[in-house]
MARBADREN-292659 format. One record per atom (N, C-alpha, C): residue number from 1; residue in one letter; atom name; x negated, y negated, z. Coordinates in Angstrom, 2 decimals. Last residue first. Layout:
N
R num residu atome       x       y       z
R NUM      a    CA       X       Y       Z
...
***
This chain:
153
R num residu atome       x       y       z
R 153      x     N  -37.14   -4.80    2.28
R 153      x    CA  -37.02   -6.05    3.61
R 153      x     C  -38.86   -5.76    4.24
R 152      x     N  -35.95   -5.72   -0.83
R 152      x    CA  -36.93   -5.27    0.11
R 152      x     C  -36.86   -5.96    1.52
R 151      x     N  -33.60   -5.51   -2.35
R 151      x    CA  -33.25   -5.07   -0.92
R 151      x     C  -34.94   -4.67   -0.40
R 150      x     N  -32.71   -5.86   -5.58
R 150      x    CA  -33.88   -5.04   -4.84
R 150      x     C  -33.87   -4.56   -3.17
R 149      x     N  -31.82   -8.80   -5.17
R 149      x    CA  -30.88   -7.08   -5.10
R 149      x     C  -31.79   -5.79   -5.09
R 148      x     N  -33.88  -10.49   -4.70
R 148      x    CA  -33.09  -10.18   -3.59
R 148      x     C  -31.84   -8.75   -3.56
R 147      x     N  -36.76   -9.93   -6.02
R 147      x    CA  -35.44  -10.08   -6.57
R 147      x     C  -34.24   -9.73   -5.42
R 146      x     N  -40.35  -11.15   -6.43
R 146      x    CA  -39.44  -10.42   -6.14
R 146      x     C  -37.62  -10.51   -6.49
R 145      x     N  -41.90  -10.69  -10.19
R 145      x    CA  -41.13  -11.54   -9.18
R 145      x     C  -40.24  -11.00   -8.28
R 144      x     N  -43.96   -8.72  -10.78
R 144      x    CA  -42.76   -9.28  -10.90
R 144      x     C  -42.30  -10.07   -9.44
R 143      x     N  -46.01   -6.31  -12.50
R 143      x    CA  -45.85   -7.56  -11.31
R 143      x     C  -44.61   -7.79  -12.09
R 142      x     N  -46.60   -2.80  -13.22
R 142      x    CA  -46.54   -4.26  -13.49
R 142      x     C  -46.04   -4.66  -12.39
R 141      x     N  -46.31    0.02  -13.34
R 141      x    CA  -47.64   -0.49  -13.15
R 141      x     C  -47.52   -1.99  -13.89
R 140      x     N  -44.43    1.71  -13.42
R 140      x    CA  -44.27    1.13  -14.18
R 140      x     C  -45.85   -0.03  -14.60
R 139      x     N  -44.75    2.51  -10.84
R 139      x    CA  -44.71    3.33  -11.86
R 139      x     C  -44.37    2.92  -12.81
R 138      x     N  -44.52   -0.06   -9.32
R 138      x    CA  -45.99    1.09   -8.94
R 138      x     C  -46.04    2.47  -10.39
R 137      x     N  -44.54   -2.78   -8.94
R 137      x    CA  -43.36   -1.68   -9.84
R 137      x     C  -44.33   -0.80   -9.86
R 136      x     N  -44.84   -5.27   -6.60
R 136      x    CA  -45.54   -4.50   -7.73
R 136      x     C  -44.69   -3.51   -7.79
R 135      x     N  -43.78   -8.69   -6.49
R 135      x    CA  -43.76   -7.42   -6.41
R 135      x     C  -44.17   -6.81   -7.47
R 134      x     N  -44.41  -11.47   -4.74
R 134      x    CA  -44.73  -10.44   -6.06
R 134      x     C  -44.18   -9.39   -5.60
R 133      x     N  -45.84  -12.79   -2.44
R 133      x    CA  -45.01  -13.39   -3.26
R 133      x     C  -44.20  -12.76   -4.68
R 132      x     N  -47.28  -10.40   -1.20
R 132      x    CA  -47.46  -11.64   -0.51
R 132      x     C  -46.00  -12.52   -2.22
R 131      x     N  -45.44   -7.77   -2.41
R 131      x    CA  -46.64   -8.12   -1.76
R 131      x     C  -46.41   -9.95   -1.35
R 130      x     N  -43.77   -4.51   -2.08
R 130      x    CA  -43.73   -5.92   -2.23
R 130      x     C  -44.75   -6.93   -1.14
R 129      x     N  -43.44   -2.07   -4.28
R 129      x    CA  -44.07   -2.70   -3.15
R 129      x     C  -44.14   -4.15   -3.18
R 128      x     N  -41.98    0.47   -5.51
R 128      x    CA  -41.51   -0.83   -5.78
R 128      x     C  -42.47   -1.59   -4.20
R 127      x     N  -40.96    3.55   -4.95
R 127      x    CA  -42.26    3.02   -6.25
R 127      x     C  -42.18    1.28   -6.16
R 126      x     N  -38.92    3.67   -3.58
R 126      x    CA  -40.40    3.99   -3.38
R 126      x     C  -41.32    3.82   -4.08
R 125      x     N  -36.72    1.65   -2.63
R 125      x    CA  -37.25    2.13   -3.97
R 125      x     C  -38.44    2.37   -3.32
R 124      x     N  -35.54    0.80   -0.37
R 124      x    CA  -34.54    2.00   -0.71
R 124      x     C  -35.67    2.91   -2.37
R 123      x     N  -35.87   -1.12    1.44
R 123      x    CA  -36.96   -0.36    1.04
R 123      x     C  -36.87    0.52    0.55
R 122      x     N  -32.64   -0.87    2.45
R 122      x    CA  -33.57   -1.63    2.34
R 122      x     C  -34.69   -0.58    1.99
R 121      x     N  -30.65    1.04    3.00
R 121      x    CA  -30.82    0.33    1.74
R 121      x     C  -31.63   -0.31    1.43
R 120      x     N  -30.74    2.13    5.23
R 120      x    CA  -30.83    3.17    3.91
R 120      x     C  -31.25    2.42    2.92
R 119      x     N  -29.34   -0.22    7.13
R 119      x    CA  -30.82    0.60    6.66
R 119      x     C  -31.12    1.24    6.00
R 118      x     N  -26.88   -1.43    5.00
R 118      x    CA  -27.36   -0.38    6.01
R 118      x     C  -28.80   -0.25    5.34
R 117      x     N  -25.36   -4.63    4.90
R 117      x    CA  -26.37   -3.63    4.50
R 117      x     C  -26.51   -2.24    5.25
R 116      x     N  -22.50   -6.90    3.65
R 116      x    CA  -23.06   -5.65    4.45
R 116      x     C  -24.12   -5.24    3.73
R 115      x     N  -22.48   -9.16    2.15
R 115      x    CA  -23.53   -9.00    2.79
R 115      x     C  -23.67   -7.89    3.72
R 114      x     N  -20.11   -8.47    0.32
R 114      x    CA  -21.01   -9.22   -0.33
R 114      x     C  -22.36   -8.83    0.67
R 113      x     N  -18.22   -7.03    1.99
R 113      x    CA  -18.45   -6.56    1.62
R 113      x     C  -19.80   -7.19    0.85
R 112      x     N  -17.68   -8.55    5.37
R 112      x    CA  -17.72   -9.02    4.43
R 112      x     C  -18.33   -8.35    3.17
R 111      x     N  -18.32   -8.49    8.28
R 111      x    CA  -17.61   -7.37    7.19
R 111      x     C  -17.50   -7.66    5.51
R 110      x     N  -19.06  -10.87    8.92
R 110      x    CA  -20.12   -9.60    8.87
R 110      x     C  -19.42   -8.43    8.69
R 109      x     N  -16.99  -13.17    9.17
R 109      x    CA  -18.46  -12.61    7.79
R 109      x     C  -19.03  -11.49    8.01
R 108      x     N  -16.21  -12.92   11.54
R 108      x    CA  -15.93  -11.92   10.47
R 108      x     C  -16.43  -11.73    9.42
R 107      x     N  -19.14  -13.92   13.10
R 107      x    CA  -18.44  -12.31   13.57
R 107      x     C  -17.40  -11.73   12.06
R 106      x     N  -18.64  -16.05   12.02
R 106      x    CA  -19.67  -15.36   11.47
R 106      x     C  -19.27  -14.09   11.98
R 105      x     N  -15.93  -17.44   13.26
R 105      x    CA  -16.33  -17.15   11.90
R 105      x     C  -17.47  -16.23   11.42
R 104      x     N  -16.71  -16.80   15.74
R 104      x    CA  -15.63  -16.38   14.98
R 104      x     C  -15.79  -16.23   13.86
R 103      x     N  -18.78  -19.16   15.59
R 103      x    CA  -19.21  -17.63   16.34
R 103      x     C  -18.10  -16.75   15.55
R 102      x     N  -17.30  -21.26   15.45
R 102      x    CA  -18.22  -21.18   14.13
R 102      x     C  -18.99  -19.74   14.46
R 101      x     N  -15.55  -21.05   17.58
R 101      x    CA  -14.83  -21.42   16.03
R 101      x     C  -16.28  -20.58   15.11
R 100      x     N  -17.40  -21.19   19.40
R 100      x    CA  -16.68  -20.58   19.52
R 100      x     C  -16.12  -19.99   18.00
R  99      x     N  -18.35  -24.03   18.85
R  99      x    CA  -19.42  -22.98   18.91
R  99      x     C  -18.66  -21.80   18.94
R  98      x     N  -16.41  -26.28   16.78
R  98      x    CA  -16.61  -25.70   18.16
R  98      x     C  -17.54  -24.63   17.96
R  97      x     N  -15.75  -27.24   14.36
R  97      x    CA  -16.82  -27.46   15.12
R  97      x     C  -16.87  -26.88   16.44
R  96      x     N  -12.63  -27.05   13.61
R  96      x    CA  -14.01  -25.72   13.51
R  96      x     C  -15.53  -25.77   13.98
R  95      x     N  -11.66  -28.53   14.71
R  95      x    CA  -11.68  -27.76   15.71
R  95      x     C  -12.53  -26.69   15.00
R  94      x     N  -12.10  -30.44   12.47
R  94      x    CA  -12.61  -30.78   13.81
R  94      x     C  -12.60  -29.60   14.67
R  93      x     N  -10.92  -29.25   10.35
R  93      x    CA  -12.63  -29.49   10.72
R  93      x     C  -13.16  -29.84   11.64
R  92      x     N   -8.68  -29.12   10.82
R  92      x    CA   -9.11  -28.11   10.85
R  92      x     C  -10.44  -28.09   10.90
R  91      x     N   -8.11  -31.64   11.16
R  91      x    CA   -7.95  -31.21   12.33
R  91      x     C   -8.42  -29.43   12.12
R  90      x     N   -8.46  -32.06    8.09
R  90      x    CA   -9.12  -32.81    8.94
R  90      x     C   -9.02  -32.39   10.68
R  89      x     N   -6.39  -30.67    6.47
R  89      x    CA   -7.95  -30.17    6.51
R  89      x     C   -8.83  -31.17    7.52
R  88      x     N   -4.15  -31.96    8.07
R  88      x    CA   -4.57  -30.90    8.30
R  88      x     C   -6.13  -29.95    8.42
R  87      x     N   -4.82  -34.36    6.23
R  87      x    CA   -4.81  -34.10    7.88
R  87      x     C   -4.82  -33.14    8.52
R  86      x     N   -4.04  -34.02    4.31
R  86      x    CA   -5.80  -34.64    4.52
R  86      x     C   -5.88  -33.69    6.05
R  85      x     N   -1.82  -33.08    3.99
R  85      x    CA   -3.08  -32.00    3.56
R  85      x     C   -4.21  -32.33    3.97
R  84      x     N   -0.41  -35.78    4.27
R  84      x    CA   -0.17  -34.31    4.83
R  84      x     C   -1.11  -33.06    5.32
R  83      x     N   -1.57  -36.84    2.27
R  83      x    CA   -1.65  -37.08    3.49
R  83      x     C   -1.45  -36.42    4.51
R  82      x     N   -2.61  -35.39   -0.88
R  82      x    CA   -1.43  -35.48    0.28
R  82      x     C   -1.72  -36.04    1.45
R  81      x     N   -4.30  -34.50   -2.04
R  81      x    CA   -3.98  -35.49   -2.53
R  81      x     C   -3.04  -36.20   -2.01
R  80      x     N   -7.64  -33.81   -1.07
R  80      x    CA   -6.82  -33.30   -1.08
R  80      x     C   -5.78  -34.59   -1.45
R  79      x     N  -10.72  -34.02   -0.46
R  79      x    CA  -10.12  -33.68   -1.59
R  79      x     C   -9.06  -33.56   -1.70
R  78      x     N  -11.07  -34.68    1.70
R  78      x    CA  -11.14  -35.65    1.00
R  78      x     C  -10.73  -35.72   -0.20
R  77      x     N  -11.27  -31.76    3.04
R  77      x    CA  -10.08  -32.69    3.56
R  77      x     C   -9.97  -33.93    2.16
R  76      x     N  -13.53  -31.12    1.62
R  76      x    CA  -12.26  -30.82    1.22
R  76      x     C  -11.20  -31.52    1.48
R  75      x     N  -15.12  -32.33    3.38
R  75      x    CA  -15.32  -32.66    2.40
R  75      x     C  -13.73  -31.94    1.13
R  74      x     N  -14.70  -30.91    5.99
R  74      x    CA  -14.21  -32.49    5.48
R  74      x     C  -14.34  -32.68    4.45
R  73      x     N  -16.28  -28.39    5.46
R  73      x    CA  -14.27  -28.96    5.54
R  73      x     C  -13.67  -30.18    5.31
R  72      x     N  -18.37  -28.68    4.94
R  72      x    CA  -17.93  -29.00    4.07
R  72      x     C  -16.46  -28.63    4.28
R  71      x     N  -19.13  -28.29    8.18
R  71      x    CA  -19.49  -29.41    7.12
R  71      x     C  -18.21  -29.61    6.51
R  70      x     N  -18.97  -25.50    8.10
R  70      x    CA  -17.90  -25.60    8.54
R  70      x     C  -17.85  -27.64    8.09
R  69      x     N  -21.27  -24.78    6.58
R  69      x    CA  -20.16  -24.54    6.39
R  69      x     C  -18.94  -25.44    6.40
R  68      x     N  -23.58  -25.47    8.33
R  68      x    CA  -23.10  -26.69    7.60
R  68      x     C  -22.13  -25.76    6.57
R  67      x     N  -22.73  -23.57   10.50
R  67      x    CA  -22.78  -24.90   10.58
R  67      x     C  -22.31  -26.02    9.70
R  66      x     N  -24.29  -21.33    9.41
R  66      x    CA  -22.52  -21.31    9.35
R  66      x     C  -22.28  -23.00   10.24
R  65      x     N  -26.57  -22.19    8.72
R  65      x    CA  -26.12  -22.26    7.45
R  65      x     C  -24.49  -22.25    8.04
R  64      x     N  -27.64  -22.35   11.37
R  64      x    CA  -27.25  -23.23   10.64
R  64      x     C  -26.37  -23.39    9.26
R  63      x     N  -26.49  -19.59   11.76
R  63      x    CA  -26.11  -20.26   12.52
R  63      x     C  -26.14  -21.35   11.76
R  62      x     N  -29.30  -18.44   10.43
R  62      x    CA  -27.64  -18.39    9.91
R  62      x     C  -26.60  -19.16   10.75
R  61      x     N  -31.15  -19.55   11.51
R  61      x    CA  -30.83  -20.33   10.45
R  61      x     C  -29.39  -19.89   10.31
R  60      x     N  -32.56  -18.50   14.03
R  60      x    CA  -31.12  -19.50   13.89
R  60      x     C  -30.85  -19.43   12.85
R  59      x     N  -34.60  -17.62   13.95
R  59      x    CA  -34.69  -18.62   14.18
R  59      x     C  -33.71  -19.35   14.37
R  58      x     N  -34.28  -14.84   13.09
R  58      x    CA  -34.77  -14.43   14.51
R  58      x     C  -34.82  -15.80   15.16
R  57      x     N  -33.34  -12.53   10.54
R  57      x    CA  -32.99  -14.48   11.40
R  57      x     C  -33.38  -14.21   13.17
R  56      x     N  -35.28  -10.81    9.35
R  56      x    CA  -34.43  -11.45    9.96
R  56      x     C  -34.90  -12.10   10.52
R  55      x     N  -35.41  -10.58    5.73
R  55      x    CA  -36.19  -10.95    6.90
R  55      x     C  -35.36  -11.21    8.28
R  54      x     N  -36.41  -10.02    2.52
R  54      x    CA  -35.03  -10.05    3.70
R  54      x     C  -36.18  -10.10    4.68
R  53      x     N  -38.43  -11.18    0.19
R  53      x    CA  -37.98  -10.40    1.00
R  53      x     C  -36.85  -10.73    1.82
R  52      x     N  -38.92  -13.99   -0.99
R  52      x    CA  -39.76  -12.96   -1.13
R  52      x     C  -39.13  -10.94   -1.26
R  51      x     N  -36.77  -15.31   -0.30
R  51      x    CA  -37.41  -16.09   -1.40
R  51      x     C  -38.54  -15.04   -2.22
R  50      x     N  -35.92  -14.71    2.33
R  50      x    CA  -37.32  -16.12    2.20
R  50      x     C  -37.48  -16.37    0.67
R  49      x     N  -32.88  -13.74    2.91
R  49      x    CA  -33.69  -13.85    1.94
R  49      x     C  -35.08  -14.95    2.17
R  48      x     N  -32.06  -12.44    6.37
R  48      x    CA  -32.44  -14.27    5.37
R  48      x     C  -33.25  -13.31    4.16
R  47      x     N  -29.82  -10.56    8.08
R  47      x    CA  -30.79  -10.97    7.57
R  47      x     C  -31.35  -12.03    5.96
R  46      x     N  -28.78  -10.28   11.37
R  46      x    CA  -28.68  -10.91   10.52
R  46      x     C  -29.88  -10.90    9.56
R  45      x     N  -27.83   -7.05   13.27
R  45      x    CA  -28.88   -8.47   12.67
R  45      x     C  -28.50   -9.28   11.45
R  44      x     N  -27.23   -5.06   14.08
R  44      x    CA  -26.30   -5.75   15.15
R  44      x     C  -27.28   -7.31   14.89
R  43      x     N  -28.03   -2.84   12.81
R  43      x    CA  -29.21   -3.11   13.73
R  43      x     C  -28.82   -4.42   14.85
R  42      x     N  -26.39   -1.63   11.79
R  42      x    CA  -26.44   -0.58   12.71
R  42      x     C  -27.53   -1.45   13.71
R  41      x     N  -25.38   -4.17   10.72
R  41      x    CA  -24.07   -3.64   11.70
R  41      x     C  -25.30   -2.67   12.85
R  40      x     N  -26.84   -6.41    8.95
R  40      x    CA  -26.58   -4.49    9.44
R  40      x     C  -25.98   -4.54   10.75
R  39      x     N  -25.88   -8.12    6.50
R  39      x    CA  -25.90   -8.34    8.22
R  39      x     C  -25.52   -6.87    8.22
R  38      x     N  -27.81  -10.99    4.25
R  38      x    CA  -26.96   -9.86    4.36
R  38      x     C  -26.68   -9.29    6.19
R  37      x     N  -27.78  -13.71    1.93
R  37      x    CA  -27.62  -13.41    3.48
R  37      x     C  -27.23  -11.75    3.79
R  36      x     N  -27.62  -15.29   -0.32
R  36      x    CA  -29.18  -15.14    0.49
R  36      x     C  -29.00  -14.20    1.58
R  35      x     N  -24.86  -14.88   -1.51
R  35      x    CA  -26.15  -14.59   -1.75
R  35      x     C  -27.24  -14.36   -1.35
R  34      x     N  -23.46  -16.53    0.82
R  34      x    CA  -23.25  -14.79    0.89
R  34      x     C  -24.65  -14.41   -0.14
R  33      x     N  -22.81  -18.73    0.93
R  33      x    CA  -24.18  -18.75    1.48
R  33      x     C  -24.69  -17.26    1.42
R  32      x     N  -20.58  -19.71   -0.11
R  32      x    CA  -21.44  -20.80   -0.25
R  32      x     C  -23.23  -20.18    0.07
R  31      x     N  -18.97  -17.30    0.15
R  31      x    CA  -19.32  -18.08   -1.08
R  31      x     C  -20.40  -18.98   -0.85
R  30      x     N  -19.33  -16.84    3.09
R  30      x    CA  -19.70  -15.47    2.51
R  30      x     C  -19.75  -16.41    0.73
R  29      x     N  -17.87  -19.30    3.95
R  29      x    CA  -19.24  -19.35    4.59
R  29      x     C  -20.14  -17.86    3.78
R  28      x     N  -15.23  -19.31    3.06
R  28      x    CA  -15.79  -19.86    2.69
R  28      x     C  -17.26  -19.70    3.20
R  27      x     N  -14.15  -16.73    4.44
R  27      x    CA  -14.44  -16.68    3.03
R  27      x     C  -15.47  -18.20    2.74
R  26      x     N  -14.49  -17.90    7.48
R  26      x    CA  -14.99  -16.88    6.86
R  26      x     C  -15.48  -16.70    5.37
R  25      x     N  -12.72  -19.87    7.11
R  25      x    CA  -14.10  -20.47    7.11
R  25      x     C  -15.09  -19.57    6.94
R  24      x     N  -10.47  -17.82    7.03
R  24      x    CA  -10.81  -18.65    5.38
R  24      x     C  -12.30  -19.36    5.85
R  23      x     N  -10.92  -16.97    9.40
R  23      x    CA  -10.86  -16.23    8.40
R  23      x     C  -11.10  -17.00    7.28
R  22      x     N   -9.66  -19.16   10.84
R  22      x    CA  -11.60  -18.75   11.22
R  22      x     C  -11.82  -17.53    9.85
R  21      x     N   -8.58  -21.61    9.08
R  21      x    CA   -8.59  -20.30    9.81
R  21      x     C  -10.22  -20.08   10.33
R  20      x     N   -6.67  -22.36    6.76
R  20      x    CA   -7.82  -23.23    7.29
R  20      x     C   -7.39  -22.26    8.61
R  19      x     N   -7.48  -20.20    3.80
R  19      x    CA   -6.78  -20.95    4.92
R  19      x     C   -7.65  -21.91    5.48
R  18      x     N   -7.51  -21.50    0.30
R  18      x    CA   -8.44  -21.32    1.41
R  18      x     C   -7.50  -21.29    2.91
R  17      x     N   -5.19  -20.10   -1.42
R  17      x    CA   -5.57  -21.57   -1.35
R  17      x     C   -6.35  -20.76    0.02
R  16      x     N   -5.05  -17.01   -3.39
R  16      x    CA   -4.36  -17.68   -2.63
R  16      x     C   -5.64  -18.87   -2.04
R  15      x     N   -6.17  -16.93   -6.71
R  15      x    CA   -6.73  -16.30   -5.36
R  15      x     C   -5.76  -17.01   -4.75
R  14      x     N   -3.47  -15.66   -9.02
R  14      x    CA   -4.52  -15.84   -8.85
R  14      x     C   -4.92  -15.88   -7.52
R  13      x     N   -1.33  -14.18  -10.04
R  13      x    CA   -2.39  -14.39  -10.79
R  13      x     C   -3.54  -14.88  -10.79
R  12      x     N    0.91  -14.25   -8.39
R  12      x    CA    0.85  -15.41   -8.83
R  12      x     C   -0.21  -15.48   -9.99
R  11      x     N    0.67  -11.02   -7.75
R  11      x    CA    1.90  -11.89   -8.40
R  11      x     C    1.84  -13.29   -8.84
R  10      x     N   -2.07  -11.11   -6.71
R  10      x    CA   -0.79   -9.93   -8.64
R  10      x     C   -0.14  -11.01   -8.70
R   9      x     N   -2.15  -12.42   -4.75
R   9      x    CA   -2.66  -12.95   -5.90
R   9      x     C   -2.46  -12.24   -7.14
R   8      x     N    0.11  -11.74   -3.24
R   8      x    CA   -0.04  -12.57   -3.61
R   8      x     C   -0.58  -12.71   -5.09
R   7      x     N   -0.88   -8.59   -2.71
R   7      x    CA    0.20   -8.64   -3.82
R   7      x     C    0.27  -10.29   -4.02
R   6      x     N   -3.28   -9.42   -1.40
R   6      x    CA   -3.29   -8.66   -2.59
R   6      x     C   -2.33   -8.85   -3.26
R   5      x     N   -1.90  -10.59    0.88
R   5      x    CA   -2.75  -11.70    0.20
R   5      x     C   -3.08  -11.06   -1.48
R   4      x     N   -0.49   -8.07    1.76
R   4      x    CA    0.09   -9.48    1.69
R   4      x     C   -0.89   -9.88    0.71
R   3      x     N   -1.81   -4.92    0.78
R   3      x    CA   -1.46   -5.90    1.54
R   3      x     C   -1.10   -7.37    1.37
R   2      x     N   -0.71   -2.30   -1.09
R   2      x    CA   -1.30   -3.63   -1.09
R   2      x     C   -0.93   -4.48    0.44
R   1      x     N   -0.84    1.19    0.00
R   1      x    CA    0.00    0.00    0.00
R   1      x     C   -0.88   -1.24    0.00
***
């Protein structure tokens, strides 16, 4: 059986409007930032692309990144064409600033099919080593740039 938001978007054809929720700050924080970011459940971690490798957040950053998330609510609020709508997206940005609000939110990002990982997955290629900025393809015997779907951590 489809659930609500599924048969929504059959039936209208398309995605239903962002809530303003800890769930929609959810969806919005897995679009803006779900690329660089993935989160193992078994290791209860967050982990950062550097650009090289996965790495975990041992500094905060995801925190920051679900920070300036919750940012760009206002920036929606501004978008909106109703007075009605400002205001809403505007009391929704205010109470998403809470540490609580923006904890909520990342707790459900971490189901989020885009950034689940399991350990299995990382270092998952045995021929594939990854060096100071590079990676070497060991059976293929060439360099390359690393590549965040690779999953080296």
């Amino acid at each position: 059986m489809l659930d609500r938001t599924k048969r929504l978007r059959i039936r209208n054809g398309c995605r239903p409007a962002k809530l303003l929720t800890a769930l929609g700050n959810a969806r919005r924080f897995i679009e803006q930032h779900g690329e660089n970011l993935r989160y193992c459940r078994q290791w209860a971690k967050w982990l950062v692309w550097d650009g090289t490798r996965w790495k975990s957040d041992v500094t905060g950053e995801v925190f920051g990144l679900a920070k300036e998330t919750v940012e760009t609510i206002w920036d929606e609020a501004k978008t909106k064409t109703t007075e009605v709508d400002q205001k809403r997206y505007f009391q929704c940005a205010r109470a998403s600033q809470s540490e609580g609000k923006i904890r909520a939110m990342m707790s459900l990002a971490t189901s989020k099919p885009l950034v689940v990982v399991e350990p299995h997955q990382l270092d998952a290629d045995q021929w594939l080593l990854n060096c100071a900025k590079r990676s070497l393809e060991l059976a293929q015997r060439r360099i390359r740039a690393p590549r965040a779907r690779t999953s080296l951590h």
